[in-house]
KENU-954313 format. One record per residue: residue number from 1; chain; x negated, y, z negated of N, C-alpha, C, O in turn. Coordinates in Angstrom, 2 decimals, always signed. Layout:
pos NUM	unit A	n_east X	n_north Y	n_up Z	ca_east X	ca_north Y	ca_up Z	c_east X	c_north Y	c_up Z	o_east X	o_north Y	o_up Z .
...
END
This chain:
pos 1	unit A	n_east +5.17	n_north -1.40	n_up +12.05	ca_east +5.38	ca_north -0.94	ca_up +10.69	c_east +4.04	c_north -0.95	c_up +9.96	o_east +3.22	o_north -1.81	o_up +10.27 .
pos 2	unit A	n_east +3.69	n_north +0.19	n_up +8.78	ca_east +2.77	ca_north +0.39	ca_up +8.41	c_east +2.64	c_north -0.21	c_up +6.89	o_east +3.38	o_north +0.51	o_up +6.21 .
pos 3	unit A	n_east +2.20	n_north -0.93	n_up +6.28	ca_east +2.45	ca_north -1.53	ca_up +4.90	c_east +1.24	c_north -0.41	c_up +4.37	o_east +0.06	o_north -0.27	o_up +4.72 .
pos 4	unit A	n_east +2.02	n_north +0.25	n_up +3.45	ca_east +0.93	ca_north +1.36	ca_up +2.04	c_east +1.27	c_north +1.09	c_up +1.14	o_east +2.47	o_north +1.08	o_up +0.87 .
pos 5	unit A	n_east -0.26	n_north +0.56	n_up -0.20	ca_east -0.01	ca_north +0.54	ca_up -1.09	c_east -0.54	c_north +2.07	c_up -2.14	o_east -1.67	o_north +2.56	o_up -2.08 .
pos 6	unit A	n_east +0.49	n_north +2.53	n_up -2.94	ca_east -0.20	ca_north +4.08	ca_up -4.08	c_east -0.54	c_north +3.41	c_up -5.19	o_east +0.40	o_north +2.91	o_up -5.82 .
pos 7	unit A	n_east -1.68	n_north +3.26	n_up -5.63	ca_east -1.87	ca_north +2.99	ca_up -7.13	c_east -2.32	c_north +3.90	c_up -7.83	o_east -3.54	o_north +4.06	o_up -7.95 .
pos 8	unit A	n_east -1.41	n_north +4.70	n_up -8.46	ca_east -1.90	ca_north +6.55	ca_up -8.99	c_east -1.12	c_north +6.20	c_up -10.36	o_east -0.04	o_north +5.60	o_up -10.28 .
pos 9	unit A	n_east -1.67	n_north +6.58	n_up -11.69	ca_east -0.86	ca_north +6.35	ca_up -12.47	c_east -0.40	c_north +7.67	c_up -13.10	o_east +0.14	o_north +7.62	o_up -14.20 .
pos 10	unit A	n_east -0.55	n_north +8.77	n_up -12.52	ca_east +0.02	ca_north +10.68	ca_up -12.59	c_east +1.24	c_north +9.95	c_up -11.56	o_east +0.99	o_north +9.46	o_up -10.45 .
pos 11	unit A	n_east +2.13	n_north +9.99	n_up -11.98	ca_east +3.61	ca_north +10.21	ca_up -10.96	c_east +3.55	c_north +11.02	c_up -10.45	o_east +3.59	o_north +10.75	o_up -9.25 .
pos 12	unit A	n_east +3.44	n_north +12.42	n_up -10.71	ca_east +3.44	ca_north +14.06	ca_up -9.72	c_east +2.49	c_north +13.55	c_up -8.27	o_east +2.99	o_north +13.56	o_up -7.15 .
pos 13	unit A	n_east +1.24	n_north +13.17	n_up -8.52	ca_east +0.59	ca_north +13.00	ca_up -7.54	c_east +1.26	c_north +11.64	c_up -6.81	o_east +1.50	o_north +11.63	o_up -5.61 .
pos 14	unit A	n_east +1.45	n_north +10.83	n_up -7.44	ca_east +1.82	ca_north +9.40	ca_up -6.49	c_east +3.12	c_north +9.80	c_up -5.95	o_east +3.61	o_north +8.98	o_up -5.17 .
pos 15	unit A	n_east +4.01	n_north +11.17	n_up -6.25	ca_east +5.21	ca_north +11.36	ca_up -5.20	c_east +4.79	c_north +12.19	c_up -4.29	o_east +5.24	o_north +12.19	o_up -3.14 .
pos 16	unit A	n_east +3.61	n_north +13.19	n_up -4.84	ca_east +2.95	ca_north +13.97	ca_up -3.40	c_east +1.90	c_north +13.11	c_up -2.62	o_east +1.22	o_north +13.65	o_up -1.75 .
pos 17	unit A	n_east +1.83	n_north +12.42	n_up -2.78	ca_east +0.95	ca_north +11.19	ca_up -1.94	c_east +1.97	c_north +10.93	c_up -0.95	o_east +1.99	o_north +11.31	o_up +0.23 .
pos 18	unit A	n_east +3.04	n_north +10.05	n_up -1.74	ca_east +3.71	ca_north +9.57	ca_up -0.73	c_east +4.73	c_north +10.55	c_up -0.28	o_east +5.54	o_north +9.84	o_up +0.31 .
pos 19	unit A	n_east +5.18	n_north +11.88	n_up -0.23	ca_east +5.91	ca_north +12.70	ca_up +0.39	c_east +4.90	c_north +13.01	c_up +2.02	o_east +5.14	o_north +12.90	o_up +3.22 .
pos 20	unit A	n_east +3.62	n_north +13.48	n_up +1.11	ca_east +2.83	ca_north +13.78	ca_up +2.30	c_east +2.55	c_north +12.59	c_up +3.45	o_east +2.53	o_north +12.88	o_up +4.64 .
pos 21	unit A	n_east +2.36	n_north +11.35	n_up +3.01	ca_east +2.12	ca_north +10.27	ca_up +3.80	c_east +3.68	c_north +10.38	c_up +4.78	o_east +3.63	o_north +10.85	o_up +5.91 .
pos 22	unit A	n_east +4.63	n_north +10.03	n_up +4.35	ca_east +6.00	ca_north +10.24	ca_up +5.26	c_east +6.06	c_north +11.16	c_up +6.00	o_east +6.38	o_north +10.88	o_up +7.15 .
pos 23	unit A	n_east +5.75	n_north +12.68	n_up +5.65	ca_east +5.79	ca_north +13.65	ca_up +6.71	c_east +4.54	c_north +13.21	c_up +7.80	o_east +4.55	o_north +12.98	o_up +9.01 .
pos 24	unit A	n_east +3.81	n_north +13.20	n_up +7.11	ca_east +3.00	ca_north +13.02	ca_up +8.48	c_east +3.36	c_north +11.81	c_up +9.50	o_east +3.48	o_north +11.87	o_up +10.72 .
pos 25	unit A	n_east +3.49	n_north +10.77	n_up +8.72	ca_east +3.97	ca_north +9.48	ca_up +10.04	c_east +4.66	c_north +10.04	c_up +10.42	o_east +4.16	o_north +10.66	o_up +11.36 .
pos 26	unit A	n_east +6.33	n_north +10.43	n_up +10.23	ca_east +7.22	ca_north +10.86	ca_up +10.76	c_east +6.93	c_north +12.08	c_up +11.49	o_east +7.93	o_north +12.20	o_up +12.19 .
pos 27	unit A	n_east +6.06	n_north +13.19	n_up +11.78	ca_east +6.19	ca_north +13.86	ca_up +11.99	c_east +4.87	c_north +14.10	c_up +13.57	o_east +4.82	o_north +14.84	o_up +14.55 .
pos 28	unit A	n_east +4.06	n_north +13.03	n_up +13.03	ca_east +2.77	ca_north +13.16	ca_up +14.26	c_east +2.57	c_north +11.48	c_up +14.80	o_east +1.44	o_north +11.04	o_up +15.02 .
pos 29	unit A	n_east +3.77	n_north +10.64	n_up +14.96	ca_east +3.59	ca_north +9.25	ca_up +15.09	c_east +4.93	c_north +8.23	c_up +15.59	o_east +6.01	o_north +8.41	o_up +15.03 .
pos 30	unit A	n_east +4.87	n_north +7.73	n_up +16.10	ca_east +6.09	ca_north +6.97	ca_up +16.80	c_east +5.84	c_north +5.38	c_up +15.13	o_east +6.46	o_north +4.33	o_up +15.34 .
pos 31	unit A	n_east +5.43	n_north +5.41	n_up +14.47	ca_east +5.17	ca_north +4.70	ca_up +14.13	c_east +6.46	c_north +4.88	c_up +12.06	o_east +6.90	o_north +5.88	o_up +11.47 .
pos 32	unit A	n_east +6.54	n_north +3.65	n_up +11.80	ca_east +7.53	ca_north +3.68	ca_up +10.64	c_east +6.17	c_north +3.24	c_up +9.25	o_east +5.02	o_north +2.80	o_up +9.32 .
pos 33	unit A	n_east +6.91	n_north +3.58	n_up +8.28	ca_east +5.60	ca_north +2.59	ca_up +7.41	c_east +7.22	c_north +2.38	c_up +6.46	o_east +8.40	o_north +2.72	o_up +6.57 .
pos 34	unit A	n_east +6.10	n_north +1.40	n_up +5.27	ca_east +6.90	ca_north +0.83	ca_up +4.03	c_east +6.03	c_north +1.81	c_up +3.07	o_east +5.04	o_north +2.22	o_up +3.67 .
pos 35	unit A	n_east +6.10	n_north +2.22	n_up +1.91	ca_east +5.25	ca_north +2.37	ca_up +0.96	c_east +5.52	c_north +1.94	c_up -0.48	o_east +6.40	o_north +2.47	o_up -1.16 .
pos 36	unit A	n_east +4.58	n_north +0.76	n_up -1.01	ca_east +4.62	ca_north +0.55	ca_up -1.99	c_east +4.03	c_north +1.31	c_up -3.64	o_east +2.83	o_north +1.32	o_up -3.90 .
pos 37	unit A	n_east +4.87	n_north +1.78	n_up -4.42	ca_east +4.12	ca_north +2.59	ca_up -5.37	c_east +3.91	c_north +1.92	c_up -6.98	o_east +4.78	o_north +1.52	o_up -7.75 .
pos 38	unit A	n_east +2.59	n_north +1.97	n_up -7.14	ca_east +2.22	ca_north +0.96	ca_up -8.69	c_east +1.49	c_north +2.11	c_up -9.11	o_east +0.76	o_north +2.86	o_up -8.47 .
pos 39	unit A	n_east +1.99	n_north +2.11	n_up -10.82	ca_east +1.58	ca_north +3.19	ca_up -11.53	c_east +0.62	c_north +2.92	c_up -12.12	o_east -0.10	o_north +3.84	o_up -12.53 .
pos 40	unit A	n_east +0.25	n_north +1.42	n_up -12.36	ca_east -0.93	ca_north +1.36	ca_up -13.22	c_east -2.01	c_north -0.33	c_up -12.24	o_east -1.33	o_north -1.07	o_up -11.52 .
pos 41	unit A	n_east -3.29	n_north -0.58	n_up -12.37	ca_east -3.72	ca_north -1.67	ca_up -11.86	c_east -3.52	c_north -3.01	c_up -12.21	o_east -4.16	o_north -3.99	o_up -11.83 .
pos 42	unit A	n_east -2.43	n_north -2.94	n_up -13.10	ca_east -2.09	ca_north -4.06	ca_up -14.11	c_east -0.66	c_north -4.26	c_up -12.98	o_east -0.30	o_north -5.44	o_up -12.97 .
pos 43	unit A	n_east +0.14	n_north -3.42	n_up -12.14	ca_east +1.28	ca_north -3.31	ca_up -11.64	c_east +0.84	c_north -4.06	c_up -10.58	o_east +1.36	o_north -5.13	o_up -10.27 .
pos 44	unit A	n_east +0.13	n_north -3.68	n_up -10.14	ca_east -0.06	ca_north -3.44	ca_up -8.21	c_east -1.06	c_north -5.76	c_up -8.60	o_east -0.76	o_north -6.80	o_up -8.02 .
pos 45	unit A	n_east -1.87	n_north -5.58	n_up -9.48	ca_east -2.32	ca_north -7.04	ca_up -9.59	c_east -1.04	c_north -8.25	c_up -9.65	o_east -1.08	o_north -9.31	o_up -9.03 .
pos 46	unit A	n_east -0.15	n_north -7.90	n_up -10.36	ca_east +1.55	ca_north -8.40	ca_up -10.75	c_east +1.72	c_north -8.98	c_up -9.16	o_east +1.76	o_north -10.16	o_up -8.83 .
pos 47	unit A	n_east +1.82	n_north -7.69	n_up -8.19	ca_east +2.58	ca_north -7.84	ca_up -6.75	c_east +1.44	c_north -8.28	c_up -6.04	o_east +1.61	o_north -8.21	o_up -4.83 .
pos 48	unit A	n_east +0.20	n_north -8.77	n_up -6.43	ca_east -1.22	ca_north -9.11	ca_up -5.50	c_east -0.56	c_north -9.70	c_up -4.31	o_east -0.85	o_north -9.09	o_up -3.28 .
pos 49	unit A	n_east +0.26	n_north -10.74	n_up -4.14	ca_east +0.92	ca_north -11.70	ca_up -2.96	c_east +1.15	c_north -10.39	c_up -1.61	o_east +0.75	o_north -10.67	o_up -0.49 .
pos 50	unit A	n_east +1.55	n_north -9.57	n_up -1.77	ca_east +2.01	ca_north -8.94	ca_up -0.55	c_east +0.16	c_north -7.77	c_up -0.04	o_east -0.71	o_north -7.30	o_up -0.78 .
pos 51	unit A	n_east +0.33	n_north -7.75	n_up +1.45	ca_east -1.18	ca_north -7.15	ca_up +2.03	c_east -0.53	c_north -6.02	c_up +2.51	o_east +0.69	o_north -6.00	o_up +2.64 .
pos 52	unit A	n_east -1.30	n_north -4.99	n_up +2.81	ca_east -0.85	ca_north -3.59	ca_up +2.96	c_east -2.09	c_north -3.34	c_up +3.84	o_east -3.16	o_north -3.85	o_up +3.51 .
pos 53	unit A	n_east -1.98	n_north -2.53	n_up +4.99	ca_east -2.88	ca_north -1.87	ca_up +6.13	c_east -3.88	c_north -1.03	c_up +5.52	o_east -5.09	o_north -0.98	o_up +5.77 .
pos 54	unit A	n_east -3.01	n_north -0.20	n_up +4.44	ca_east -3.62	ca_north +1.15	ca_up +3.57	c_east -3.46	c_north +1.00	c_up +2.06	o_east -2.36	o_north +0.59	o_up +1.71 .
pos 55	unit A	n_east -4.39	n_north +1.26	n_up +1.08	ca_east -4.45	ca_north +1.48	ca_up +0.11	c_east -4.89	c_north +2.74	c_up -0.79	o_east -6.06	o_north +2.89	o_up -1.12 .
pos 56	unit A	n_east -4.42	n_north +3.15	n_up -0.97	ca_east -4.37	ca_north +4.65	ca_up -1.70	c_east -4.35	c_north +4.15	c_up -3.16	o_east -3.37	o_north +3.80	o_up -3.82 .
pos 57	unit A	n_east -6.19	n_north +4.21	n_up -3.67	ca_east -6.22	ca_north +4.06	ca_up -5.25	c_east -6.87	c_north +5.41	c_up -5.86	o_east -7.50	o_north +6.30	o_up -5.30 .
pos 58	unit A	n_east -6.53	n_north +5.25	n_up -7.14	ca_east -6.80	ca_north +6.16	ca_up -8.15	c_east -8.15	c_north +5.53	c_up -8.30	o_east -8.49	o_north +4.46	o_up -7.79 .
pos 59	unit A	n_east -8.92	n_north +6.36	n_up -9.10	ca_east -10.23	ca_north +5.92	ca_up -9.34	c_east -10.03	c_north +5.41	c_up -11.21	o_east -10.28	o_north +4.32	o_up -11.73 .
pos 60	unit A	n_east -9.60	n_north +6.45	n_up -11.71	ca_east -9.20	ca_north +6.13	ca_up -12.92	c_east -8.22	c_north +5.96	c_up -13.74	o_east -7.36	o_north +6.81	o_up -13.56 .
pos 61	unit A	n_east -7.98	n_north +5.24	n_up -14.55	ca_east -6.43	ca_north +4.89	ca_up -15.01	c_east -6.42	c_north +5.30	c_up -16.87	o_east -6.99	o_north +4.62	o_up -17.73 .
pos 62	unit A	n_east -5.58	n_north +6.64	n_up -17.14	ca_east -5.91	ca_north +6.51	ca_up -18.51	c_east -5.38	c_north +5.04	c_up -19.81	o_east -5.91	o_north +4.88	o_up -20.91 .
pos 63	unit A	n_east -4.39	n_north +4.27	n_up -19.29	ca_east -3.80	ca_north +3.75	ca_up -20.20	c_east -4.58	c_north +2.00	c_up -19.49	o_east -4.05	o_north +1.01	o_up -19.98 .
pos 64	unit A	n_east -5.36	n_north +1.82	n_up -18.79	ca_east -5.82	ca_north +0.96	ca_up -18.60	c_east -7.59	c_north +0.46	c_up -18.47	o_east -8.46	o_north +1.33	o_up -18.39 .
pos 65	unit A	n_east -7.82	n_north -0.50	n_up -18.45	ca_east -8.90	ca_north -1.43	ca_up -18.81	c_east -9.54	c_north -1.41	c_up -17.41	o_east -10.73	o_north -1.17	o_up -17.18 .
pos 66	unit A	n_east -8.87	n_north -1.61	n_up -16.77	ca_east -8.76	ca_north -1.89	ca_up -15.14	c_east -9.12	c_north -0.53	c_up -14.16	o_east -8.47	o_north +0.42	o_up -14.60 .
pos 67	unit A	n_east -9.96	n_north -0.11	n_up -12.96	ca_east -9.74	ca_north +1.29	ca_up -12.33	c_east -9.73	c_north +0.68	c_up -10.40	o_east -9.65	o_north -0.47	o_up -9.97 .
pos 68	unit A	n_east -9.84	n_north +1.78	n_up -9.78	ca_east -9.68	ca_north +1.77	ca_up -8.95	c_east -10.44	c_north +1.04	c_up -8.09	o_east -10.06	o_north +0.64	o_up -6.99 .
pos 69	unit A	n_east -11.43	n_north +0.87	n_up -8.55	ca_east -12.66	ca_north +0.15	ca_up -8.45	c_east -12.65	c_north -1.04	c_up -8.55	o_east -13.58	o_north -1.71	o_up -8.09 .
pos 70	unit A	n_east -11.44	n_north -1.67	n_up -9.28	ca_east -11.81	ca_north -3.10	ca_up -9.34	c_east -10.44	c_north -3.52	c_up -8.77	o_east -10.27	o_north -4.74	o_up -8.79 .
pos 71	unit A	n_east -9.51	n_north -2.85	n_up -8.31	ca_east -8.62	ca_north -3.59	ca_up -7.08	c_east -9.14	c_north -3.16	c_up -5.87	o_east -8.42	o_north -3.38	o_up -4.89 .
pos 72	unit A	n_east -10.37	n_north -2.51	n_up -5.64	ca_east -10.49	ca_north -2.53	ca_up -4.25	c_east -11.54	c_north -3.90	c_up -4.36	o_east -11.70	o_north -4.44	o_up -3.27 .
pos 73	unit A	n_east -12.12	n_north -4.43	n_up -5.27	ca_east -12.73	ca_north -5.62	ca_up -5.53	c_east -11.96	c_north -6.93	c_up -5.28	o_east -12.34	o_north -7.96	o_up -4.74 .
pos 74	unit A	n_east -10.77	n_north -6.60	n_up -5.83	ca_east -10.00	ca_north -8.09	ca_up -5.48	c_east -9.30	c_north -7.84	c_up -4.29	o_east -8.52	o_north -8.74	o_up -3.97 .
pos 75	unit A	n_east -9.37	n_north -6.77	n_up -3.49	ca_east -9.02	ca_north -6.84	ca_up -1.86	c_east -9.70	c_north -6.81	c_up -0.58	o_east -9.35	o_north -6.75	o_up +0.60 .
pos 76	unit A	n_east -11.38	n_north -6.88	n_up -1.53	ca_east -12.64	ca_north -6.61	ca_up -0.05	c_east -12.79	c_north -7.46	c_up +0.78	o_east -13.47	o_north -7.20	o_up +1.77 .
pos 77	unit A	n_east -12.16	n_north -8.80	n_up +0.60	ca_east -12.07	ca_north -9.88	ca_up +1.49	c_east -10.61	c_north -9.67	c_up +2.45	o_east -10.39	o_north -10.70	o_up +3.09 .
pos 78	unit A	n_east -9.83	n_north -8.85	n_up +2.63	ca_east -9.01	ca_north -8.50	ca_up +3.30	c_east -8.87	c_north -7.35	c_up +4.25	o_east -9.51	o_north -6.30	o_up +4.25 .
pos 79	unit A	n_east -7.80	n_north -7.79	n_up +5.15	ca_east -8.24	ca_north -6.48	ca_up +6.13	c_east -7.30	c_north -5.40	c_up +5.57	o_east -6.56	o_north -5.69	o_up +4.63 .
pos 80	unit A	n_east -7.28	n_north -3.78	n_up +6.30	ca_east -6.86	ca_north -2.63	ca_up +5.09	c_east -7.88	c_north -1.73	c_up +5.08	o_east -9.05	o_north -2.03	o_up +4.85 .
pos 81	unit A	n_east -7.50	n_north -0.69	n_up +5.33	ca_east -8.19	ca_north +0.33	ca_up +5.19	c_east -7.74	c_north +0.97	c_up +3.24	o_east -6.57	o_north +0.98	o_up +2.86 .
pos 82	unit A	n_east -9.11	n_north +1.49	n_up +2.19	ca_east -9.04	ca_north +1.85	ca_up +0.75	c_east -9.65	c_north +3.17	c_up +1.28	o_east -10.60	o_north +3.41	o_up +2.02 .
pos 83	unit A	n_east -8.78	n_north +3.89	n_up +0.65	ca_east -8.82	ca_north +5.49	ca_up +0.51	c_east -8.49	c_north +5.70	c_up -1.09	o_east -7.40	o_north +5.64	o_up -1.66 .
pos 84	unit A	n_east -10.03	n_north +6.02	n_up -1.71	ca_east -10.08	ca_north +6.67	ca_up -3.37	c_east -9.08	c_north +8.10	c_up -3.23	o_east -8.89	o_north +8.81	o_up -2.24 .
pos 85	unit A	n_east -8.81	n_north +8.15	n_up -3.91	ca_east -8.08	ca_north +8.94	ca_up -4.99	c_east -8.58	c_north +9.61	c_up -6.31	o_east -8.95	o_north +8.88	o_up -7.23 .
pos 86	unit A	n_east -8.61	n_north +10.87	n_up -6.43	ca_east -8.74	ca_north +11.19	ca_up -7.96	c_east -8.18	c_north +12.38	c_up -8.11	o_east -8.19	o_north +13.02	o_up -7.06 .
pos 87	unit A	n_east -7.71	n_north +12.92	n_up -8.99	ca_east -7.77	ca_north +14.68	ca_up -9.49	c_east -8.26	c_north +14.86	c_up -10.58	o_east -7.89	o_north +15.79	o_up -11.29 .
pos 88	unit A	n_east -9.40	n_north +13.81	n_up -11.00	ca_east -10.31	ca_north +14.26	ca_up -11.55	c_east -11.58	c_north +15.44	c_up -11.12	o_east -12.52	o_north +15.05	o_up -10.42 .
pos 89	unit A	n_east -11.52	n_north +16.65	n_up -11.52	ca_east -13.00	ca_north +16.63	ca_up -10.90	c_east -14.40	c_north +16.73	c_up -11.83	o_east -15.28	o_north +17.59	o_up -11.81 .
pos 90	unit A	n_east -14.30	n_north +15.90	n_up -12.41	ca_east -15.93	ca_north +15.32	ca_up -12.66	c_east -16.58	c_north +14.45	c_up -12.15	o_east -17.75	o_north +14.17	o_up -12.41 .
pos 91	unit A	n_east -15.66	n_north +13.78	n_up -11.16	ca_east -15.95	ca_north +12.62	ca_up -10.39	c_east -16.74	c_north +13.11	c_up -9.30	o_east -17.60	o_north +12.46	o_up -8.70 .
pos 92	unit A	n_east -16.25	n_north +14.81	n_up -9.00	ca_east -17.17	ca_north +15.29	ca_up -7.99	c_east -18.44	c_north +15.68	c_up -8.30	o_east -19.21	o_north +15.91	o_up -7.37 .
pos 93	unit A	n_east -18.91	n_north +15.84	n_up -9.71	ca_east -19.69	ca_north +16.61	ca_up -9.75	c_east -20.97	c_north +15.98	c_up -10.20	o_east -21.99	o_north +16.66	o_up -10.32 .
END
């Protein structure tokens, strides 16, 4: 079993995150996952106790203090693969 955590605080994207994440396990993998979804970094800090393989963060959070950046800070001592997130694009540029 695969433990994923989404910390996206756009719902549209954190259900196409995790729609797309399911098709693909299910579809190219003998393998099951769980996926956990927190809308904001204030959520996902709440549930800190549980570890996840994958982390899928947002980079930026409009209604918070907190970004993506600083829960991959309180998880760099753990094992887990962090995959940023944004649909911002100024972040690209």
């Amino acid at each position: 079993m695969i433990h994923i955590a989404i910390c996206e605080d756009e719902r549209n994207l954190s259900i196409l995150l995790e729609n797309l994440i399911y098709k693909v396990i299910d579809e190219d993998t003998d393998f099951t996952c769980e996926i956990d979804v927190f809308n904001c970094p204030e959520d996902f800090f709440e549930h800190r106790e549980k570890l996840y393989d994958i982390y899928f963060l947002d980079i930026e959070f409009a209604n918070s203090t907190s970004n993506g950046l600083d829960i991959a800070k309180s998880i760099s001592n753990e094992s887990g693969t962090i995959v940023f997130v944004s649909s911002s694009s100024r972040i690209f540029h």
